[in-house]
N, C-alpha and C positions, 0 to 999 in steps of 0.2 A: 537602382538596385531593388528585387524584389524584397519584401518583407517576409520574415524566413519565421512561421509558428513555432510557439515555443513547446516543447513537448514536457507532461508533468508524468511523471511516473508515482502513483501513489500505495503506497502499503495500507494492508487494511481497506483496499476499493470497495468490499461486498458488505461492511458496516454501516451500520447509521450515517456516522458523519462522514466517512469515505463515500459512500455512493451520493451524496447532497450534494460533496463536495465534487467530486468525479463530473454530475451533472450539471450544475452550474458552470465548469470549467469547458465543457462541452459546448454549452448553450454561448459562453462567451469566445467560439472557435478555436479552444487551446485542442490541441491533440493532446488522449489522455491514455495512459498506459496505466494498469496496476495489477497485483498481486494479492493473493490472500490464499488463506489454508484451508479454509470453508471448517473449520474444528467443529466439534459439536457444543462449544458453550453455549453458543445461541443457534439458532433455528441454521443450519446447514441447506434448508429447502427458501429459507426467505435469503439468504444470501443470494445461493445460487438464483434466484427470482429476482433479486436485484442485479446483478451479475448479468444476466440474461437482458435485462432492459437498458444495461450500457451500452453491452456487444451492439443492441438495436440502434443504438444513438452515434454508435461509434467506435466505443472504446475498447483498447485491445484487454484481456484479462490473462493472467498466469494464475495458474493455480499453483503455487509454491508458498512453502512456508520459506518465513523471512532467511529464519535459519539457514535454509541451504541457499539460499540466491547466490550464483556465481557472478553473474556480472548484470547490468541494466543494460536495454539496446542502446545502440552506439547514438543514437539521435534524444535521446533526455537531458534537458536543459536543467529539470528542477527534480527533486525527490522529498515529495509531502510523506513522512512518515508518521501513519497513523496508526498501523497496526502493534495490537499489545493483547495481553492477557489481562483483561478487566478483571475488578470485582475483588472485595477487600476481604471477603469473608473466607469465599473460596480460597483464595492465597493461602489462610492461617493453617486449612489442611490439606493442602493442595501446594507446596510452594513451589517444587519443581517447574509445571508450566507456567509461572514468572518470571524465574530462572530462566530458562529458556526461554522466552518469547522477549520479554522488558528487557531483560541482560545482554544474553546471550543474541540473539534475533537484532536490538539493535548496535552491538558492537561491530555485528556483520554490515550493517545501511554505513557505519563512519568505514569502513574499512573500504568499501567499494567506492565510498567518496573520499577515502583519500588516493584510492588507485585513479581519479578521474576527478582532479580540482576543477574544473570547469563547470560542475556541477552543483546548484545552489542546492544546500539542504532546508526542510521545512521542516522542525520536530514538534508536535505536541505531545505534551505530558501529562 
């Protein structure tokens, strides 16, 4: 029987630790799917600049916020959830996009995994 890749679908792909992580997953021949909203807290041109050098490597990218994701493609085994609205300061006048992103954003990654229990979740917090 062939040996069948596992495919990671990762939120939050065009961050720091999503794109490291994205690319080592790559480098170790996982098929890597991910998402992000490219928002403007951080640099929106170094994302997409990372983003850009996944597509290279391989990787498929959605540009979606978590929020709206209706389903993952039918071939993701795993779902690395990275994406969140950092940053402690911004929060205190800022709280809505926390709400939204942390809350909101991921109540939607459990709800699509619980529409597809075959599906391992990976959360960091």
């Amino acid at each position: 029987m062939e040996n069948q890749k596992e495919t990671m679908f990762i939120t939050g792909i065009a961050g720091f630790i999503g794109f490291h992580l994205a690319s080592l997953l790559i480098k170790k021949e996982y098929y890597v799917i991910g998402c992000d909203n490219f928002n403007h807290y951080y640099s929106p041109d170094l994302k997409k600049m990372r983003a850009d050098k996944l597509i290279s490597q391989g990787a498929k990218i959605i540009n979606e916020d978590i929020q709206n994701l209706s389903s993952v493609p039918k071939n993701v085994t795993h779902i690395i959830h990275l994406a969140a609205q950092a940053g402690v300061r911004y929060s205190l006048t800022h709280p809505k996009p926390y709400i939204d992103s942390n809350l909101n954003g991921f109540l939607n990654i459990l709800e699509l995994c619980k529409d597809r229990p075959e599906i391992k979740l990976i959360f960091a917090s």
